[in-house]
N, C-alpha and C positions, 0 to 999 in steps of 0.2 A: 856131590861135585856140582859144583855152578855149570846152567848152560853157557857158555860164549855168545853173547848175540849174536843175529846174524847178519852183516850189514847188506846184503841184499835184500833186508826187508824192513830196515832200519831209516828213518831220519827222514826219508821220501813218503808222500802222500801218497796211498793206495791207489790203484788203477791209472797212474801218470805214463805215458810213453817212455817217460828212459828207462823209471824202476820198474817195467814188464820186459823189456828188454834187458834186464843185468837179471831180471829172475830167469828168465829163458835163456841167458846165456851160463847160468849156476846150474841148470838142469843139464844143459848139452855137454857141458864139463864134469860134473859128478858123474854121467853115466859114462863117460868118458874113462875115465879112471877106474871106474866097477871095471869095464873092459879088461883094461890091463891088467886089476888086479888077479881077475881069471884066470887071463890070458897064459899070467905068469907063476900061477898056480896058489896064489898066495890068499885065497878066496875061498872056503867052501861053500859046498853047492853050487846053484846055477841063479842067474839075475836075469830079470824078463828088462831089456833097455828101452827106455821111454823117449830114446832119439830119435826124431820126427814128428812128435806129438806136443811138442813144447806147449804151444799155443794155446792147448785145450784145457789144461793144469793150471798155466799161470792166468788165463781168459777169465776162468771163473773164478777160482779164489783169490782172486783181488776185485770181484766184487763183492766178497764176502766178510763179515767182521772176525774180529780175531776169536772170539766165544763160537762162533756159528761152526756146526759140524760137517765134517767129510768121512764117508766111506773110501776104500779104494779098493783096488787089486791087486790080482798079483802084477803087473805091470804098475808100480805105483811110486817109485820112486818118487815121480816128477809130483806129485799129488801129495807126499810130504814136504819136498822142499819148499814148493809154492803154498802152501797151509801155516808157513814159516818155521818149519823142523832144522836144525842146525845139522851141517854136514857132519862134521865131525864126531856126534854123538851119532850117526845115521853108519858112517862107514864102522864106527866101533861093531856098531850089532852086526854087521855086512860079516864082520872078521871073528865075530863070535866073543867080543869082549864085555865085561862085565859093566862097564860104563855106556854100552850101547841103550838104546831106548828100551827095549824087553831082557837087556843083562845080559845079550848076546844069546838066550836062548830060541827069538823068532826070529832072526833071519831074515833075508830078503824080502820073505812073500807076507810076513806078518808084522812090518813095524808098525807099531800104535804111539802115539804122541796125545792123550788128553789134554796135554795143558794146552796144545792151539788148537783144539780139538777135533784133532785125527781120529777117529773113535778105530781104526786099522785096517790094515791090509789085509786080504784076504785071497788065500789060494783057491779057493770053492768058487766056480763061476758063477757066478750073479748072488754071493754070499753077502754082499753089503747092502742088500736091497730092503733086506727086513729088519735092519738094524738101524739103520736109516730114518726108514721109517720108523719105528718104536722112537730114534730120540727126536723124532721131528713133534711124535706125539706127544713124547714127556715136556716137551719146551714148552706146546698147546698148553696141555693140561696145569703146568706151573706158571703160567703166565710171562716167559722167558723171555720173549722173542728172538729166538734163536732160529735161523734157518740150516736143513742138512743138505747135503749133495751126496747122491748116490754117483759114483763112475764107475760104468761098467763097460765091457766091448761089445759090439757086437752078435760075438758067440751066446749071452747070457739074454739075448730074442729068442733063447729057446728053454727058458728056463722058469717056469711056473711059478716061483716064490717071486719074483718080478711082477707077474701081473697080481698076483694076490696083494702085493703090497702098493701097486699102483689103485688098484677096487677100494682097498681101506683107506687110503689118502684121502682119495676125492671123496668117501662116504664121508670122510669126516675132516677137509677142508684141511691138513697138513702141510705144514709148512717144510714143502722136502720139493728141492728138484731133483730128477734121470736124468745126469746126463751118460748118454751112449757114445762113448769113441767108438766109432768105424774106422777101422783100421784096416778095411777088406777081408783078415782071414782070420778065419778061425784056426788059429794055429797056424798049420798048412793046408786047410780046406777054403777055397774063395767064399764070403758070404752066400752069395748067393745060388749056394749050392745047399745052403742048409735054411735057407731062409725065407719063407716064403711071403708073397706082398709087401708091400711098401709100411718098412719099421715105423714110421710116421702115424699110419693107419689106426696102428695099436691103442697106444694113446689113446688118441683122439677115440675111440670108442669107450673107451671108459670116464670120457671127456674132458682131460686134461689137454688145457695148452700147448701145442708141440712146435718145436720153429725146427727147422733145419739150418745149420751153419757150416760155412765154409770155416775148419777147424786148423789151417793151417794159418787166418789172418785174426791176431791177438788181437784187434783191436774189436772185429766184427764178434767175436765168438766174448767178449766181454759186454761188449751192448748188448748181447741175447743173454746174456747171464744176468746183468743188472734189472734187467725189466723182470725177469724169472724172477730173481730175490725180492725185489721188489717188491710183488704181485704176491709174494708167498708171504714176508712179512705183515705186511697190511692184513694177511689173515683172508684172501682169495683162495688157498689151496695151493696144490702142488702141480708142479710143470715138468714138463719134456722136452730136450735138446737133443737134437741126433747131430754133431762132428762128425764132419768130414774129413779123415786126417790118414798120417801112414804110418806105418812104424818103419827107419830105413834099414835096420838093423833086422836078425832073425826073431823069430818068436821066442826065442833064448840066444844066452850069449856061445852055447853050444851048438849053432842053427847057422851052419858056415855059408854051407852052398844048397842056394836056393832056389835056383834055376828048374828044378824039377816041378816045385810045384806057384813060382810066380817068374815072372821073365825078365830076363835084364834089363829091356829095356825099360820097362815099367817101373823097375826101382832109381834108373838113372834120369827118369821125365821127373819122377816127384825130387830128386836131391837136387836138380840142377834147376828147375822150375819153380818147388812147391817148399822149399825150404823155408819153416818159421822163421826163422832167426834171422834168415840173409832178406827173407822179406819184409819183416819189421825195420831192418837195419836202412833199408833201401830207402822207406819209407819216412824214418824220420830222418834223415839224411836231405829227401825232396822236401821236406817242410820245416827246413832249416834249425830242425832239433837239433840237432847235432851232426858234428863232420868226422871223418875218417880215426880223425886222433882220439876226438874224444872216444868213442867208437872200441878203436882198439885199447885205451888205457883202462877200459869198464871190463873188456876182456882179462887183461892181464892183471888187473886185479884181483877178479874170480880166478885163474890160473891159480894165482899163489895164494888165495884164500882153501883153495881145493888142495892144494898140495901139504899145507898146515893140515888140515883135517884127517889126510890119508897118514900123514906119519903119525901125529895122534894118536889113532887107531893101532898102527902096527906097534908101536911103543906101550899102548894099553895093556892091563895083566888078564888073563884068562880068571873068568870065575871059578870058582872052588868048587871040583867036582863034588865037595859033599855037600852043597846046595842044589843039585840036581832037583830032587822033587821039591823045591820051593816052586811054587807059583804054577803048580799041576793042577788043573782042577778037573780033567777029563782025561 
Protein backbone atom coordinates (compact mmCIF):
# COMPACT_ATOMS: atom_id res chain seq x y z
CA UNK A 1 0.00 0.00 0.00
CA UNK A 2 1.13 3.54 -1.05
CA UNK A 3 2.15 5.97 1.86
CA UNK A 4 -0.33 9.14 1.80
CA UNK A 5 2.00 12.04 2.07
CA UNK A 6 2.15 13.94 4.63
CA UNK A 7 1.21 17.48 4.11
CA UNK A 8 2.59 18.70 7.23
CA UNK A 9 5.88 18.13 5.76
CA UNK A 10 5.10 18.59 2.20
CA UNK A 11 5.52 21.73 -0.25
CA UNK A 12 7.20 24.10 2.65
CA UNK A 13 10.85 24.49 2.96
CA UNK A 14 12.28 22.74 6.12
CA UNK A 15 12.96 24.76 9.27
CA UNK A 16 10.50 27.85 8.09
CA UNK A 17 8.17 29.21 11.11
CA UNK A 18 4.76 28.21 9.90
CA UNK A 19 5.82 24.60 8.76
CA UNK A 20 7.37 24.04 12.62
CA UNK A 21 4.21 25.29 13.76
CA UNK A 22 1.61 22.95 11.69
CA UNK A 23 4.37 20.07 12.55
CA UNK A 24 3.80 20.93 16.27
CA UNK A 25 0.39 21.39 15.97
CA UNK A 26 0.14 17.50 14.05
CA UNK A 27 1.97 16.29 17.22
CA UNK A 28 -0.47 18.08 19.79
CA UNK A 29 -3.41 16.57 17.80
CA UNK A 30 -2.16 12.95 17.06
CA UNK A 31 -1.47 12.55 20.69
CA UNK A 32 -4.43 13.96 21.30
CA UNK A 33 -6.56 11.20 19.70
CA UNK A 34 -4.06 8.40 21.03
CA UNK A 35 -5.76 9.85 24.34
CA UNK A 36 -9.09 9.10 23.32
CA UNK A 37 -8.47 6.34 21.75
CA UNK A 38 -7.40 4.72 25.28
CA UNK A 39 -9.60 6.54 26.87
CA UNK A 40 -12.26 4.81 24.94
CA UNK A 41 -10.91 1.49 25.07
CA UNK A 42 -10.43 1.11 21.50
CA UNK A 43 -6.35 1.06 21.87
CA UNK A 44 -4.35 -1.75 23.25
CA UNK A 45 -1.86 -1.16 25.70
CA UNK A 46 -0.65 1.98 27.05
CA UNK A 47 1.12 5.30 24.96
CA UNK A 48 3.73 7.48 26.73
CA UNK A 49 2.09 11.35 25.13
CA UNK A 50 4.58 13.71 23.84
CA UNK A 51 2.20 16.76 24.77
CA UNK A 52 4.36 19.42 25.86
CA UNK A 53 7.59 18.48 24.42
CA UNK A 54 6.50 19.58 20.79
CA UNK A 55 9.37 21.70 20.38
CA UNK A 56 12.14 19.50 20.92
CA UNK A 57 11.02 16.71 18.02
CA UNK A 58 10.02 19.29 15.54
CA UNK A 59 13.40 21.80 16.67
CA UNK A 60 15.76 19.16 15.58
CA UNK A 61 14.36 17.17 12.82
CA UNK A 62 13.92 19.93 10.62
CA UNK A 63 17.21 20.67 10.88
CA UNK A 64 17.85 17.48 9.74
CA UNK A 65 17.82 15.88 6.08
CA UNK A 66 15.28 13.47 4.96
CA UNK A 67 18.22 10.21 4.81
CA UNK A 68 19.86 11.47 8.21
CA UNK A 69 18.76 9.05 11.20
CA UNK A 70 16.88 9.34 14.47
CA UNK A 71 16.68 6.99 17.44
CA UNK A 72 13.79 7.50 19.72
CA UNK A 73 11.78 6.35 22.80
CA UNK A 74 9.39 5.06 24.36
CA UNK A 75 7.82 8.62 24.48
CA UNK A 76 8.37 9.04 20.68
CA UNK A 77 5.47 9.51 18.95
CA UNK A 78 6.42 13.27 18.30
CA UNK A 79 10.03 11.95 16.98
CA UNK A 80 8.11 10.00 14.21
CA UNK A 81 5.86 12.56 13.07
CA UNK A 82 8.39 15.18 12.98
CA UNK A 83 11.07 12.63 10.93
CA UNK A 84 7.98 12.83 8.52
CA UNK A 85 6.13 9.33 9.33
CA UNK A 86 2.45 9.46 8.11
CA UNK A 87 -0.29 9.45 10.89
CA UNK A 88 -2.20 7.32 9.54
CA UNK A 89 0.18 4.39 8.90
CA UNK A 90 1.31 5.48 12.63
CA UNK A 91 -2.29 5.03 14.22
CA UNK A 92 -2.74 1.62 12.25
CA UNK A 93 0.26 0.05 14.26
CA UNK A 94 -1.27 2.02 17.51
CA UNK A 95 -4.37 -0.25 16.73
CA UNK A 96 -2.43 -3.29 15.95
CA UNK A 97 -3.15 -3.37 12.26
CA UNK A 98 -1.44 -4.95 9.47
CA UNK A 99 -0.78 -1.72 7.36
CA UNK A 100 0.80 -0.15 10.40
CA UNK A 101 4.64 0.46 10.14
CA UNK A 102 5.79 -2.88 11.96
CA UNK A 103 2.30 -4.68 10.74
CA UNK A 104 0.77 -3.83 13.86
CA UNK A 105 3.04 -6.21 15.68
CA UNK A 106 5.45 -3.03 17.62
CA UNK A 107 3.05 -0.92 18.91
CA UNK A 108 3.40 2.30 20.59
CA UNK A 109 6.89 1.87 22.08
CA UNK A 110 8.62 0.34 18.83
CA UNK A 111 7.52 2.12 15.68
CA UNK A 112 10.51 2.09 13.04
CA UNK A 113 10.08 3.98 9.80
CA UNK A 114 13.55 3.44 7.70
CA UNK A 115 12.58 4.99 4.78
CA UNK A 116 12.72 8.61 6.63
CA UNK A 117 14.97 7.07 8.75
CA UNK A 118 13.57 6.27 12.02
CA UNK A 119 16.03 3.62 12.71
CA UNK A 120 12.97 3.00 16.05
CA UNK A 121 11.45 3.50 19.11
CA UNK A 122 12.57 1.91 21.92
CA UNK A 123 11.19 0.81 25.40
CA UNK A 124 14.76 0.15 26.99
CA UNK A 125 15.90 3.37 28.59
CA UNK A 126 18.70 4.85 26.79
CA UNK A 127 18.27 1.87 24.19
CA UNK A 128 18.90 4.20 21.16
CA UNK A 129 22.10 5.32 22.05
CA UNK A 130 24.22 2.49 20.78
CA UNK A 131 22.39 2.21 17.58
CA UNK A 132 22.83 5.58 17.05
CA UNK A 133 25.85 5.51 17.14
CA UNK A 134 26.69 2.22 15.06
CA UNK A 135 24.67 4.22 12.06
CA UNK A 136 26.42 7.39 12.74
CA UNK A 137 29.41 5.05 12.15
CA UNK A 138 28.37 3.17 9.18
CA UNK A 139 27.48 6.76 7.38
CA UNK A 140 31.52 7.59 8.40
CA UNK A 141 32.81 4.55 7.27
CA UNK A 142 30.59 4.70 3.76
CA UNK A 143 31.24 8.03 3.08
CA UNK A 144 27.22 9.02 3.49
CA UNK A 145 27.00 11.92 5.07
CA UNK A 146 24.38 11.20 6.95
CA UNK A 147 23.90 12.62 10.61
CA UNK A 148 21.89 10.37 13.64
CA UNK A 149 20.14 11.86 16.69
CA UNK A 150 19.88 9.92 19.63
CA UNK A 151 16.55 11.26 21.98
CA UNK A 152 16.68 10.24 25.13
CA UNK A 153 15.08 11.54 28.71
CA UNK A 154 16.66 12.20 31.32
CA UNK A 155 16.21 9.01 33.15
CA UNK A 156 18.80 7.34 30.68
CA UNK A 157 21.93 9.91 32.70
CA UNK A 158 21.94 6.88 34.36
CA UNK A 159 22.46 4.39 32.06
CA UNK A 160 26.13 3.28 30.98
CA UNK A 161 25.66 2.24 27.32
CA UNK A 162 25.21 6.19 26.88
CA UNK A 163 28.35 7.04 28.00
CA UNK A 164 30.17 4.05 26.25
CA UNK A 165 28.78 5.30 23.09
CA UNK A 166 29.34 8.90 23.77
CA UNK A 167 33.76 7.62 24.47
CA UNK A 168 33.30 5.84 20.93
CA UNK A 169 32.04 9.05 19.17
CA UNK A 170 34.50 11.33 20.03
CA UNK A 171 37.40 8.51 19.74
CA UNK A 172 36.30 8.32 16.45
CA UNK A 173 34.87 11.79 15.36
CA UNK A 174 30.87 10.54 14.66
CA UNK A 175 28.56 12.19 13.23
CA UNK A 176 25.59 11.55 15.89
CA UNK A 177 24.16 14.13 18.25
CA UNK A 178 22.29 13.30 22.32
CA UNK A 179 19.81 15.05 22.57
CA UNK A 180 18.52 14.65 26.26
CA UNK A 181 14.67 15.92 26.92
CA UNK A 182 14.45 16.75 30.51
CA UNK A 183 11.26 16.39 31.20
CA UNK A 184 11.98 16.62 35.15
CA UNK A 185 10.98 12.88 36.06
CA UNK A 186 11.82 9.91 35.82
CA UNK A 187 8.65 8.47 35.70
CA UNK A 188 7.35 9.54 38.97
CA UNK A 189 10.77 10.17 40.62
CA UNK A 190 11.92 14.29 40.12
CA UNK A 191 15.57 14.08 38.33
CA UNK A 192 17.15 15.28 40.56
CA UNK A 193 16.73 12.64 42.90
CA UNK A 194 18.50 10.24 40.76
CA UNK A 195 20.93 12.33 39.27
CA UNK A 196 23.77 13.55 40.25
CA UNK A 197 25.87 16.97 39.02
CA UNK A 198 25.14 18.98 36.40
CA UNK A 199 23.94 16.45 33.06
CA UNK A 200 25.99 19.10 30.91
CA UNK A 201 29.27 18.14 32.92
CA UNK A 202 29.04 14.57 31.41
CA UNK A 203 29.74 15.41 28.00
CA UNK A 204 31.91 17.78 28.24
CA UNK A 205 34.29 15.30 29.94
CA UNK A 206 34.43 13.04 27.25
CA UNK A 207 34.63 16.45 25.37
CA UNK A 208 31.77 16.76 23.31
CA UNK A 209 30.08 20.06 22.62
CA UNK A 210 27.12 20.42 24.99
CA UNK A 211 24.68 23.65 24.63
CA UNK A 212 21.85 23.68 27.03
CA UNK A 213 18.42 24.75 25.42
CA UNK A 214 15.32 26.20 26.39
CA UNK A 215 13.16 23.09 24.81
CA UNK A 216 9.87 24.63 24.86
CA UNK A 217 10.97 27.66 22.18
CA UNK A 218 11.23 25.79 18.53
CA UNK A 219 12.83 28.18 17.21
CA UNK A 220 15.90 28.39 19.82
CA UNK A 221 16.08 24.53 20.25
CA UNK A 222 16.43 24.51 16.14
CA UNK A 223 19.42 26.96 16.00
CA UNK A 224 21.23 24.61 18.61
CA UNK A 225 20.32 21.76 16.42
CA UNK A 226 21.58 23.24 13.29
CA UNK A 227 24.92 24.29 14.48
CA UNK A 228 25.03 20.53 16.09
CA UNK A 229 24.36 19.06 12.45
CA UNK A 230 26.35 21.13 11.11
CA UNK A 231 29.55 20.67 13.16
CA UNK A 232 28.85 16.85 12.84
CA UNK A 233 28.48 16.71 9.13
CA UNK A 234 31.58 18.67 8.19
CA UNK A 235 33.06 15.60 10.05
CA UNK A 236 33.82 17.67 13.74
CA UNK A 237 32.29 14.72 15.84
CA UNK A 238 29.45 14.32 17.75
CA UNK A 239 27.47 16.77 20.23
CA UNK A 240 25.31 17.29 23.12
CA UNK A 241 21.78 19.05 23.80
CA UNK A 242 20.23 18.93 27.22
CA UNK A 243 16.13 20.35 26.50
CA UNK A 244 14.58 21.86 28.84
CA UNK A 245 11.00 20.84 28.49
CA UNK A 246 7.69 19.02 30.35
CA UNK A 247 5.68 16.38 29.49
CA UNK A 248 1.89 18.07 30.52
CA UNK A 249 0.41 14.88 30.44
CA UNK A 250 1.29 11.69 32.84
CA UNK A 251 4.21 9.44 32.25
CA UNK A 252 1.52 7.18 30.51
CA UNK A 253 -1.86 7.65 29.31
CA UNK A 254 -2.77 5.55 32.37
CA UNK A 255 -0.99 8.16 34.91
CA UNK A 256 -4.40 10.15 35.88
CA UNK A 257 -3.50 11.83 39.22
CA UNK A 258 -0.47 13.16 39.66
CA UNK A 259 -0.46 15.20 42.43
CA UNK A 260 1.39 12.70 44.59
CA UNK A 261 4.45 12.83 43.24
CA UNK A 262 4.65 16.44 41.11
CA UNK A 263 2.26 19.58 42.18
CA UNK A 264 -0.57 21.18 40.46
CA UNK A 265 0.60 24.00 40.42
CA UNK A 266 3.73 23.18 38.62
CA UNK A 267 1.83 21.48 35.82
CA UNK A 268 -0.58 24.61 35.49
CA UNK A 269 2.90 27.26 35.44
CA UNK A 270 4.28 25.10 32.40
CA UNK A 271 0.60 24.78 30.26
CA UNK A 272 -0.41 28.21 30.89
CA UNK A 273 3.27 29.80 30.61
CA UNK A 274 5.47 27.37 28.83
CA UNK A 275 3.31 25.92 26.19
CA UNK A 276 5.12 25.17 22.69
CA UNK A 277 2.60 25.75 20.54
CA UNK A 278 0.81 28.88 22.14
CA UNK A 279 4.37 30.27 22.27
CA UNK A 280 5.39 29.69 18.79
CA UNK A 281 1.90 30.83 17.94
CA UNK A 282 2.34 34.19 19.91
CA UNK A 283 5.27 34.62 18.23
CA UNK A 284 4.72 34.52 14.78
CA UNK A 285 1.58 36.32 15.16
CA UNK A 286 4.13 39.40 16.77
CA UNK A 287 6.27 39.25 13.71
CA UNK A 288 3.60 39.41 11.33
CA UNK A 289 3.66 35.71 10.03
CA UNK A 290 0.66 35.06 10.44
CA UNK A 291 -2.77 36.37 12.23
CA UNK A 292 -5.41 34.50 14.23
CA UNK A 293 -7.21 33.04 10.98
CA UNK A 294 -4.55 31.74 9.36
CA UNK A 295 -3.44 30.35 12.59
CA UNK A 296 -6.53 28.48 13.24
CA UNK A 297 -7.25 27.19 9.60
CA UNK A 298 -3.39 25.28 9.87
CA UNK A 299 -5.23 23.83 12.90
CA UNK A 300 -8.36 22.64 11.49
CA UNK A 301 -6.77 21.31 8.87
CA UNK A 302 -4.56 19.05 11.01
CA UNK A 303 -7.99 18.31 12.81
CA UNK A 304 -9.43 16.67 9.86
CA UNK A 305 -6.16 15.42 8.39
CA UNK A 306 -5.86 13.42 12.08
CA UNK A 307 -9.37 12.26 12.01
CA UNK A 308 -8.88 10.70 8.29
CA UNK A 309 -5.94 8.76 9.73
CA UNK A 310 -7.84 7.50 12.94
CA UNK A 311 -10.78 6.15 10.90
CA UNK A 312 -8.18 4.51 8.46
CA UNK A 313 -6.89 2.60 11.14
CA UNK A 314 -10.03 1.56 12.76
CA UNK A 315 -11.36 0.39 9.19
CA UNK A 316 -7.88 -1.44 8.76
CA UNK A 317 -7.90 -5.42 8.80
CA UNK A 318 -6.04 -7.24 11.61
CA UNK A 319 -3.01 -9.34 10.50
CA UNK A 320 -3.26 -12.99 9.98
CA UNK A 321 -2.69 -14.61 13.32
CA UNK A 322 -0.84 -17.33 11.23
CA UNK A 323 1.84 -14.79 10.44
CA UNK A 324 2.68 -14.35 14.08
CA UNK A 325 6.26 -15.60 13.96
CA UNK A 326 6.99 -13.71 10.76
CA UNK A 327 9.56 -10.99 11.50
CA UNK A 328 10.78 -12.75 15.13
CA UNK A 329 14.12 -12.70 15.36
CA UNK A 330 14.66 -12.84 19.20
Amino acid sequence: MATAPNPATTGVEAGTPLRMYRQMIAIRLFEERVNDLYTRALMPGLAHLYIGEEAVAVGICEALRADDYITSTHRGHGHCLAKGAAPHLMFAELLGKEAGYCKGKGGSMHIADPATGNLGANAIVGGGAALATGAAYASKVLGQGRVAVCFFGEGALGQGVLYESMNLAQLWKLPVIYACENNLYNEYTHYSETTAGDPVARPAAFGLPAETVDGQDVRAVHAAASRMVERARRGDGPGFLLLNTYRFRGHHVGDIAREYYRPKHEEQHWMAERDPVALHAAWLVSEGLADQAMLDRIEKEVAAEMDAAVEFAQNAPYPDPQRVDEDVYA
